[in-house]
C-alpha angles and dihedrals in degrees: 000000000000118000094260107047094101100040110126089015119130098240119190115203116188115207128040090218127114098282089037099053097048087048089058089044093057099040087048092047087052093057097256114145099241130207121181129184131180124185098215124072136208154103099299100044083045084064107045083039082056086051096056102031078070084057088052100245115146113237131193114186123178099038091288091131128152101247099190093061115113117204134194099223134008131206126204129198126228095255100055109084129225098241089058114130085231092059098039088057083058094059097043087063094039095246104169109230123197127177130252092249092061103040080054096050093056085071112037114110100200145072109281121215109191131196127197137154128116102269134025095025087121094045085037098050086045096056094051093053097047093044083047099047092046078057093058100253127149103235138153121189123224144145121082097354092085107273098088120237089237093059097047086048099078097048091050100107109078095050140094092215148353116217102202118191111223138212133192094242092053091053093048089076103038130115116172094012104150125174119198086213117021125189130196106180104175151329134214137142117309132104085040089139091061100036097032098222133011094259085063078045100054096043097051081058098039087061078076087092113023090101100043115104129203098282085060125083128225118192112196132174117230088252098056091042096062087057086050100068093034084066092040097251121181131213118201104167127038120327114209116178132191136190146198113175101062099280116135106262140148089255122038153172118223111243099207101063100016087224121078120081116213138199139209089167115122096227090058123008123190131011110002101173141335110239084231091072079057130081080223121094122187142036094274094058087052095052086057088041080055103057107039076049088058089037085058092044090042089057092046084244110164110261092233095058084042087060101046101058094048091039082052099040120111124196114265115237130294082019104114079301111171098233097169147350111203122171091357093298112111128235115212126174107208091158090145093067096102097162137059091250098053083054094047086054093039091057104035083060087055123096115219142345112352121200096208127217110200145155140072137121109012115238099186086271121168093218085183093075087079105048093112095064090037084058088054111038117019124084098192137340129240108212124203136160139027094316093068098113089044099047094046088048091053093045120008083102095059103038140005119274138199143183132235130187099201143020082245102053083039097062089042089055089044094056095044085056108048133075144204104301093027122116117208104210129190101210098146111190087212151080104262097219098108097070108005136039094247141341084272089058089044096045091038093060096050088064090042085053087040100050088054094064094064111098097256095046086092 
């Protein structure tokens, strides 16, 4: 798209989220005529609407929408799913939608380098940008990770790469879509309210590639890529897998000692680092190692640089992130495990007992797939949120279970419950909108409740 195909255009966004608000910012800077509706209401979304009302983007919070209006283009945010009255009414009038992701990429003037997968893309898309910026690239992340590809586009320009973090909802919608460099880490259950079964799942990521050509890169681990070819995906560039549960690949952990990263790759054959020179711990963490490792050899980047910034990278916040240790039990925020596989990996890379704080909004997750790691490693589980009952009745036979009312309440039970050697541990295995703003405000009020249990709280 050139930046002025839509100007004069009568553009619809749906959402007044952040996605949805840069969308409406670019659209209105390229001379498009921009409507925005949101069917919420409220202080914060009277405010943005206030922002962009100065842009002079139209703006229609609370359902009072002015149903006869007829638009050339639609773009939905990520949020706002398909089945939504607001968004059938544009199909019946034929109204073409595209995502955010999409409309942003159409004006982005550098080379995009995309992560997806269920688990690790923030970690993942951290990691890239680090390793890229210690190279002496010019990069900026978006995406999914909070700073809204829109927003990143325009100043596009002037970069080497953007390293743009991807959900499933935001490739649903997508057309041209084409990332230089395109990642698919994992997939396992999570979103299957939205998607209906994991094969839906695993199509709407594996749109991550159908536009790439042979000049283009897809890194794959061995996990991801079963689904792949389950779905019918097709790679048309270089395939670079990794793997870190044991699987052949181009990029692997070793199995024996869960520590050393190999490599088959050309560019770099044999150990390329142990995970213990890292700040990272799990598989999981190496699969996400791995593939900011295949992103840098991709991009002919030198394996040194490529060393230092994973060997200097430290985890981002609410991800297994060490808030507190107070009379020898750890204290560890996780709040962005939403699913049942980021708590089985968050507790497989714990030593010894957890005292599990879990529960919140349901996501259609099946929380007796992990029974088996609850057996092993949990003493007793904290439950909180609307998934109490449902938790209890998955687990209550395995392990003891109680119910809190409150973070705070939860942390206080924790903490009754834990000894010297014990780590409690928040990995909720839900969506945090029953009782917080987001998974940060979640995460950030367990180590508010955390850090008042140390002696000088008081």
């Amino acid at each position: 798209m050139q930046t002025t195909e839509l100007k004069d255009k009568n553009v619809l966004v749906l959402g007044l989220g952040r996605s949805g608000m840069a969308a409406a910012a670019l659209l209105s800077r390229d001379g498009a005529r921009v409507v925005v509706r949101d069917e919420e209401d409220g202080d914060a979304l009277r405010e943005r609407a206030s922002q962009l009302r100065q842009l002079g983007v139209h703006v229609e919070l609370g359902n009072r929408f002015d149903t006869n209006a007829r638009f050339d283009l639609a773009i939905l945010s990520p949020g706002i799913r398909p089945e939504r009255p607001i968004v059938q009414e544009l199909a019946r009038k034929k109204t073409p939608v595209l995502s955010e992701l999409e409309l942003a990429y159409r004006f982005c003037l550098c080379p995009i380098l995309a992560v997806t997968g269920t688990n690790g893309k923030t970690t993942t898309t951290e990691l890239i940008t680090a390793m890229l910026q210690t190279c002496e690239k010019r990069v900026i992340s978006a995406g999914n990770i909070g700073y809204a590809l829109s927003d990143a586009a325009e100043q596009s320009a002037g970069l080497d790469a953007l390293v743009v973090e991807v959900s499933s909802f935001q490739l649903e919608k997508i057309e041209r879509f084409k990332p230089d460099i395109g990642i698919w880490l994992n997939l396992t259950p999570d979103h299957l309210d939205r998607h209906g079964s994991l094969e839906e799942y695993a199509r709407a990521k594996a749109r991550l590639f159908m536009n790439q050509t042979s000049q283009n890169t897809a890194i794959v681990s061995t996990q991801a890529l079963a689904w792949a070819r389950k779905v019918g995906c097709q790679f048309r560039g270089r395939l670079i897998t990794i793997s870190a549960d044991g699987h052949q690949a181009d990029l692997w952990l070793e199995a024996e000692d869960g520590q050393t990263i190999w490599s088959w790759l050309p560019e770099c054959r044999g150990i390329v680092m142990r995970m213990d020179e890292t700040t990272l711990r799990g598989a999981h963490n190496a699969e996400n190692i791995m593939a900011a490792i295949a992103t840098g050899i991709a991009m002919g980047l030198p394996v040194r640089g490529i060393r230092e910034a994973i060997m200097s990278y430290c985890p981002p916040a609410h991800r297994c992130e060490l808030v507190a240790e107070i009379g020898g039990v750890a204290y560890i925020n996780d709040s962005k495990a939403t699913n049942t596989d980021a708590v089985q990996k968050a507790l497989e890379s714990l030593p010894g007992h957890v005292i599990l704080i879990a529960g919140g909004r349901d996501k259609a997750m099946d929380f007796s797939a992990i029974r088996d790691v609850i057996t092993r490693k949990v003493k007793c589980a904290v439950l909180i949120g609307e998934t109490q009952d449902k938790l209890f009745a998955s687990w209550s036979d395995i392990v003891p279970c109680v119910r809190a009312n409150s973070m705070a309440g939860a942390v206080a039970t924790a903490a009754d419950l834990a000894h010297k050697g014990d780590t409690v541990l928040l990995s909720p295995a839900c969506a945090s909108f029953d009782m917080f703003q987001s998974y940060e405000h979640r995460g950030d009020e367990f180590k508010r409740c955390v850090l008042g249990l140390l002696p000088d709280a008081a």
